[in-house]
C-alpha positions as CSV (number, residue, x, y, z in Angstrom):
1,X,0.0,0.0,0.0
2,X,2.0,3.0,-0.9
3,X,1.7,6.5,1.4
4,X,-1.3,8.5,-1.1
5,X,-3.5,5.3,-0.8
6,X,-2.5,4.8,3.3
7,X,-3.6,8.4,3.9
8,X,-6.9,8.1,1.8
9,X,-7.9,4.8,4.0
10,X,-7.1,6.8,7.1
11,X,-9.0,10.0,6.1
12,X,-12.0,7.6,5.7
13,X,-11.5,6.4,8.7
14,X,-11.1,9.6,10.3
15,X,-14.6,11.5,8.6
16,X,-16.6,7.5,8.9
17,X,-18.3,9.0,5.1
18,X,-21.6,7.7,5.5
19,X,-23.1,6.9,2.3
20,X,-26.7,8.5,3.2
21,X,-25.6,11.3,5.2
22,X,-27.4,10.8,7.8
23,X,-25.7,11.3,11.8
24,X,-27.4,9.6,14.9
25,X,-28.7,12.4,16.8
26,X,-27.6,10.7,20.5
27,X,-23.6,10.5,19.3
28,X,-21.4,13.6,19.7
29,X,-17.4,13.5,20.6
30,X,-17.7,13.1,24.5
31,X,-20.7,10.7,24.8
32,X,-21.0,7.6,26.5
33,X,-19.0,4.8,24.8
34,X,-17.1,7.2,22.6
35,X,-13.6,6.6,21.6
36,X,-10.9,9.6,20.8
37,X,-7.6,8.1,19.2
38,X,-5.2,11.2,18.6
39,X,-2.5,13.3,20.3
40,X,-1.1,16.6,20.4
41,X,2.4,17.9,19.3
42,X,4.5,21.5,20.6
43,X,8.2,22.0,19.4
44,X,10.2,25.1,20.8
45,X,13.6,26.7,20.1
46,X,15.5,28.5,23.3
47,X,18.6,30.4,23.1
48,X,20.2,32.0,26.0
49,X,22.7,35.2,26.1
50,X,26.2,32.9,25.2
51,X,24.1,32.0,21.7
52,X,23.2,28.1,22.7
53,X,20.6,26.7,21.4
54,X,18.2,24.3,22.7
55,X,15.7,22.2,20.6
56,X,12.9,20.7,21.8
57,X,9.9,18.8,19.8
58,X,7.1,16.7,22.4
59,X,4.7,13.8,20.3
60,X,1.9,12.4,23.1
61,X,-0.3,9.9,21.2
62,X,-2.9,8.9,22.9
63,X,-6.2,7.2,23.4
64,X,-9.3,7.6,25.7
65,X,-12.3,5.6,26.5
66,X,-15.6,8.1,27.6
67,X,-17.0,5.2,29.8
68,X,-19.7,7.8,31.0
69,X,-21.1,11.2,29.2
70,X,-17.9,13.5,29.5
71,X,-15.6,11.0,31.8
72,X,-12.8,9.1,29.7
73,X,-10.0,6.7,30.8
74,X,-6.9,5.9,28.6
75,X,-3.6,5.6,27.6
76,X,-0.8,8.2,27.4
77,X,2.8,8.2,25.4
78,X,5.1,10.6,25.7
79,X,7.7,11.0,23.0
80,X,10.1,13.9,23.6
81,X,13.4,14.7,21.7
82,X,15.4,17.8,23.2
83,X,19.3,19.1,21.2
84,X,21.5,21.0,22.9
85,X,24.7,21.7,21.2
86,X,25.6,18.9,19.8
87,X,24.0,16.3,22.6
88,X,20.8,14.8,22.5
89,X,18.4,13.6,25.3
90,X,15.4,11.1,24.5
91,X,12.5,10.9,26.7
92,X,10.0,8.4,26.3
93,X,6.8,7.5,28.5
94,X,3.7,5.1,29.1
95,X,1.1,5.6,31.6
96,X,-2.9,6.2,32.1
97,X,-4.5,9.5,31.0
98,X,-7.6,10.3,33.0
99,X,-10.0,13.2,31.4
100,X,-13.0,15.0,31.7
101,X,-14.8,17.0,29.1
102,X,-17.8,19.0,29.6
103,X,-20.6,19.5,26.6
104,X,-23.4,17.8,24.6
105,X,-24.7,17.2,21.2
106,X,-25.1,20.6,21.1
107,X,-21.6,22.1,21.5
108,X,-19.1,22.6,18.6
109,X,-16.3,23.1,21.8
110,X,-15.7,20.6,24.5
111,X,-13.6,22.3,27.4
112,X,-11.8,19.4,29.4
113,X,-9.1,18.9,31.9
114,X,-7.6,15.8,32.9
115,X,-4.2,14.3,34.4
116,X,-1.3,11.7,33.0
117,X,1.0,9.5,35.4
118,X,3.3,8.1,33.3
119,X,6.9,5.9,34.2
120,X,9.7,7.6,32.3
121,X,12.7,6.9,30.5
122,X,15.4,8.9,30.1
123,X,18.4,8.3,27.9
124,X,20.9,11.6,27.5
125,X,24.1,10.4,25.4
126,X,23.2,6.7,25.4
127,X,22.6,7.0,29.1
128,X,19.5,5.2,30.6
129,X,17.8,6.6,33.6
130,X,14.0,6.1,34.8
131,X,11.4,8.1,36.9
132,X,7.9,9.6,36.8
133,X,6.2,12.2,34.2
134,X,3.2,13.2,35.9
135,X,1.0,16.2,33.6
136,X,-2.4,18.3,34.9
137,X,-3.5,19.9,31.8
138,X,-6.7,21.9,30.4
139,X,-7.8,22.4,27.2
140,X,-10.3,22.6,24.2
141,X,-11.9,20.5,21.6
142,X,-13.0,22.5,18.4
143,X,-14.6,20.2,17.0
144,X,-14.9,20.1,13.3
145,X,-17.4,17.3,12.4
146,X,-18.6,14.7,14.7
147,X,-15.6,12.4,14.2
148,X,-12.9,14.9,13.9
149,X,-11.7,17.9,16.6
150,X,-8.7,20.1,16.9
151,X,-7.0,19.9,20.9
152,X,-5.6,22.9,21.8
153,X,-4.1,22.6,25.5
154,X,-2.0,24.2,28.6
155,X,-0.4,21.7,30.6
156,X,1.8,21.7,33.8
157,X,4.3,18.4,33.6
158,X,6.7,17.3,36.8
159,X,9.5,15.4,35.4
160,X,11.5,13.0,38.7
161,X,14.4,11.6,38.1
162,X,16.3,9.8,41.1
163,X,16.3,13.0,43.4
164,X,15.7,15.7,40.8
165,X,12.5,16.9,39.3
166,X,11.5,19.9,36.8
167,X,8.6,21.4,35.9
168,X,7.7,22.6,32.6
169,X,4.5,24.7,31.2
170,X,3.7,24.3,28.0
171,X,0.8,24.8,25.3
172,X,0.3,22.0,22.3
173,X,-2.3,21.4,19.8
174,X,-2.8,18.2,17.5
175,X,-5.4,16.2,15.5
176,X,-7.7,13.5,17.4
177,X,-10.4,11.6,16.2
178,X,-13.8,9.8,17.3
179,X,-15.4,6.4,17.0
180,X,-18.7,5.5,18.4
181,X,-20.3,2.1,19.6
């Protein structure tokens, strides 16, 4: 399957075409039984007085389940890639993404807030080292159809490492899309 016909199959999948047009009144993005499958991206660029550079891009994937109207368990990844000056530092994580979303069939935007515990690994110059990434955030859902929204969120993350920790702010945005039972 080459890339064109890969991302036709998944657009499909994404907008569920419905060959009569028709939408079940009952089924909007944060219902009961609902299923987002998405994630959210941010990159940044820092560079302090002495002209260093620091590159940082952030890929969390992830997938919740809304087992009641507007409350959704799931799964969290954290994929995190950070250059500075010539050394590189991966950051990878798993863990269970809890979120609440607030709306009905009658909203276009969903506010929601949630949390992230994830188990952390750490490798700086082929270095391993684990710990805890643990997120609050708040956000948005524009939604742009019934199966498709734009995130747009603030979060507050709490990266421990043996007995260090930092805390980072950041805003992201991404792509997620719904599936209904």
């Amino acid at each position: 399957m080459n890339s064109v016909t890969l991302r036709i199959v998944i657009l499909l999948v994404l907008f569920r075409i419905n060959v009569d047009g028709q939408v079940v009144d009952s089924k909007y993005p944060t219902c009961d039984k609902s299923l987002l499958i998405g994630g959210t991206v941010s990159t940044s660029l820092s560079i302090n007085k002495s002209n260093n550079s620091a590159t940082t891009i952030v890929l969390v994937p992830n997938i919740v389940h809304f087992f009641s109207s507007g409350i959704g368990l799931g799964l969290n990844l954290n994929y995190t890639l950070l250059s500075v000056q010539g050394s590189s530092v991966v950051q990878r994580a798993i863990g269970p993404r809890f979120m609440l979303a607030f709306g009905d069939e009658k909203n276009r935007v969903y506010p929601y807030f949630g949390a992230d515990v994830n188990y952390l690994n750490l490798q700086v110059n082929k270095n391993n080292k684990s710990g805890s990434l643990i997120s609050l955030y708040i956000g948005i859902l524009e939604t742009l159809n019934i199966n498709v929204a734009i995130p747009i969120q603030l979060s507050i993350t709490y990266m421990g490492i043996e007995n260090s920790g930092v805390t980072t702010f950041s805003m992201s945005a991404g792509f997620v899309g719904f599936f209904y039972r």
